[in-house]
C-alpha positions in Angstrom: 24.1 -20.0 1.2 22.8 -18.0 3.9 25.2 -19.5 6.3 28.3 -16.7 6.4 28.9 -14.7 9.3 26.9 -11.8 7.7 23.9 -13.6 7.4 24.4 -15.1 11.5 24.7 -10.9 11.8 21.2 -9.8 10.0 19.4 -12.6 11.9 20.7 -11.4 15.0 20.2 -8.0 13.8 16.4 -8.8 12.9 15.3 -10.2 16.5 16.7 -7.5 18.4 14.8 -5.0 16.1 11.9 -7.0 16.6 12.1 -7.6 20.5 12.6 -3.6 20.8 9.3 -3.1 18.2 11.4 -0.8 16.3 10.5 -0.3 12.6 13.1 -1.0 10.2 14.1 -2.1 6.6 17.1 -4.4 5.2 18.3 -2.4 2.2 21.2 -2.5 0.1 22.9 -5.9 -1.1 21.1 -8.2 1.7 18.0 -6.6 0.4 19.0 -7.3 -3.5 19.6 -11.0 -2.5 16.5 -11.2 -1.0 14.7 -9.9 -4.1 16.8 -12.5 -6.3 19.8 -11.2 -7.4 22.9 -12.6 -5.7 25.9 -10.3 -4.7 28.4 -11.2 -2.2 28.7 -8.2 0.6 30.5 -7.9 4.1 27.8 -5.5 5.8 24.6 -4.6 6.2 22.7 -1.6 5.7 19.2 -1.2 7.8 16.7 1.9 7.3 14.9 3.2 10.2 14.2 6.3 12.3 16.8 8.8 14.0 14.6 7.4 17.2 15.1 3.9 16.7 18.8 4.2 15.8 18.7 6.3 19.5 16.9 3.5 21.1 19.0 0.4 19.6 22.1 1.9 21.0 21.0 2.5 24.4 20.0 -0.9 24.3 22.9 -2.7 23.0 25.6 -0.8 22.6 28.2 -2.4 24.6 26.5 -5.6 24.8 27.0 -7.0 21.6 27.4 -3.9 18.7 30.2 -1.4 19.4 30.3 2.2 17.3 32.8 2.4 14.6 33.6 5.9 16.5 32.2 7.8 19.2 29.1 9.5 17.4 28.8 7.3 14.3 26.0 6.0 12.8 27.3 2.8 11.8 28.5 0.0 14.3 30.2 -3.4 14.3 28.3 -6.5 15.3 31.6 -7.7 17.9 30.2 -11.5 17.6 30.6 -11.6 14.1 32.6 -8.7 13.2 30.3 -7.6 10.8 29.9 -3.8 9.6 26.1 -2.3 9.9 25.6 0.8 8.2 22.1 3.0 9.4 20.3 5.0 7.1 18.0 7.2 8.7 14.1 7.9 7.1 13.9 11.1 6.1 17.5 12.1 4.7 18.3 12.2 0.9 20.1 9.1 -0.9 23.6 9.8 -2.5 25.4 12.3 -2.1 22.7 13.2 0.9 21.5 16.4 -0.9 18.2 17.6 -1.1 16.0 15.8 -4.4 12.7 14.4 -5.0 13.7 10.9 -3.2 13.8 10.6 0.4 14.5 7.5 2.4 11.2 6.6 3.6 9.9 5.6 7.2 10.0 2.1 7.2 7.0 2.0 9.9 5.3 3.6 6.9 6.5 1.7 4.1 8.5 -2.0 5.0 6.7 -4.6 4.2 7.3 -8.2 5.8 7.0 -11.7 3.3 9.8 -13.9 4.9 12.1 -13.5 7.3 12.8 -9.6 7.4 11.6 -6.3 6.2 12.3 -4.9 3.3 11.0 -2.0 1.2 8.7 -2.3 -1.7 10.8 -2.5 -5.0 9.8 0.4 -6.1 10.9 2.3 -3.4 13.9 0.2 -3.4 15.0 0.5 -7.2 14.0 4.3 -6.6 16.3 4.8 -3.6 19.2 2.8 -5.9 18.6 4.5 -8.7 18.9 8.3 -6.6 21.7 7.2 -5.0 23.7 6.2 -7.9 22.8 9.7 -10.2 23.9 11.8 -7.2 26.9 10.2 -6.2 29.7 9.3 -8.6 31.4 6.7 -5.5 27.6 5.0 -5.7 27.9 3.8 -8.9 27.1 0.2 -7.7 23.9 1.5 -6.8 23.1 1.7 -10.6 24.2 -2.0 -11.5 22.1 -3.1 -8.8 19.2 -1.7 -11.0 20.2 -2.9 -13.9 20.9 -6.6 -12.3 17.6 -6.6 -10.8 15.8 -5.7 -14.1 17.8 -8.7 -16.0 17.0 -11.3 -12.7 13.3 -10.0 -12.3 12.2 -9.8 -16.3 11.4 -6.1 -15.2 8.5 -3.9 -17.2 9.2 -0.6 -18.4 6.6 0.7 -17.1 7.9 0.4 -13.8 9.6 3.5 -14.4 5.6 5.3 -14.3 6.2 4.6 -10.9 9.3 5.9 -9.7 10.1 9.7 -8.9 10.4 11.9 -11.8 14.3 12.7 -11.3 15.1 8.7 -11.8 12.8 7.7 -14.8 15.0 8.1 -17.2 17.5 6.6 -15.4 15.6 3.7 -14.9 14.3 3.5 -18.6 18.3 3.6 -19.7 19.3 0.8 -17.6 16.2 -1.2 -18.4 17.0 -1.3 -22.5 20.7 -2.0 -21.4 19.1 -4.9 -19.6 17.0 -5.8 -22.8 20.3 -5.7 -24.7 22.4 -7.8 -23.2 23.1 -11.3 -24.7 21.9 -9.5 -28.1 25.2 -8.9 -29.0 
């Protein structure tokens, strides 16, 4: 565990971020595994700024990362050959249409236990959560949630927390996770 080529990638990923000093979060299934909930995944997704995405490709594109195409947001780690997917603060999860959830700024909101950053679960169960309602190809998204509330022993009353658009949501997936093994 820890060991694969994708994991080589993140920590490779992590130091540059660092040595540049530009704020960023892990999210999607790196970030699940790091909350406790093990799924296997090929790429990695990282949250920060439209300025810091500008800044990590002067700096190392062509020495290390190469664009999937000319423009994109996401590039290739050419060591490892591992996807990375960007997802910039301030656009809309989903189907990237305008709702109550917003990726945050991760100078704002990442916080830092171990090795990388990551958002608050909240914020993370949140983004998931929007994600999956708004786009029908994100449904993944949704049994993230509902895996992480079975692997965490999650409260209902987490959903007092979230965005109004996703409580429901939330409280749905969270009696689905009560559920299971009843049957």
């Amino acid at each position: 565990m820890g060991a694969s080529s994708v994991h080589a990638a993140l920590h490779a990923l992590v130091r540059r971020l660092d040595d540049l000093h530009i704020p960023f979060a892990i999210v999607g299934a790196m970030a699940l595994n790091e909350y406790g909930h093990r799924r296997a995944t090929v790429d990695i997704d990282v949250l920060l700024t439209a300025e810091g995405l500008a800044r990590f490709k002067r700096e190392w594109l062509g020495r290390g990362y190469v664009e999937r195409f000319e423009g994109s947001r996401g590039v290739r780690d050419a060591e490892h050959e591992v996807p990375i997917d960007f997802l910039i603060a301030g656009e809309y999860p989903g189907d990237g249409k305008p709702k109550d959830v917003r990726f945050p700024d991760p100078a704002a909101e990442a916080v830092r236990e171990d090795r990388i950053p990551l958002l608050p679960l909240v914020r993370f169960l949140e983004l998931k959560l929007a994600s999956g309602l708004s786009a029908p190809h994100r449904l993944q998204d949704l049994a993230d949630v509902l895996a992480l509330t079975r692997t965490l022993a999650l409260e209902e009353s987490m959903a007092d927390l979230l965005a109004p658009s996703v409580r429901e949501k939330y409280r749905e997936l969270w009696r689905a996770a009560r559920s299971a093994g009843k049957e």
